[in-house]
C-alpha positions in Angstrom: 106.3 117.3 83.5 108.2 115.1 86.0 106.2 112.0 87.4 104.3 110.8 84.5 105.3 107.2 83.5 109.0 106.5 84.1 110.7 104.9 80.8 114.1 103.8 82.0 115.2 102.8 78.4 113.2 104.4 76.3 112.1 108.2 76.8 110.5 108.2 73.2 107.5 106.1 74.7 107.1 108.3 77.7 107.3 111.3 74.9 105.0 109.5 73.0 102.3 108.5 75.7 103.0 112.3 77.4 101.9 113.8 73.8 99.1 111.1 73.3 97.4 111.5 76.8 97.6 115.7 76.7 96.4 115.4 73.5 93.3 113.2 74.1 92.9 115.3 77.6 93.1 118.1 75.7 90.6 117.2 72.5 88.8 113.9 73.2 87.5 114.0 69.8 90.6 114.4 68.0 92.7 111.5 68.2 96.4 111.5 66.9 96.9 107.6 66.8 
């Protein structure tokens, strides 16, 4: 998934935010963080 929030220096955030926002999208009740 291209286009999502560009991290210049630090792909782990993107990652990170990527996995957090699916995850959220994906179960709204279950929350990772």
């Amino acid at each position: 998934m291209d286009g999502y929030l560009p991290v210049p220096d630090k792909p782990g955030i993107g990652i990170s935010v990527n996995d957090a926002a699916l995850s959220e999208r994906t179960d709204p009740e279950f929350k990772p963080l």
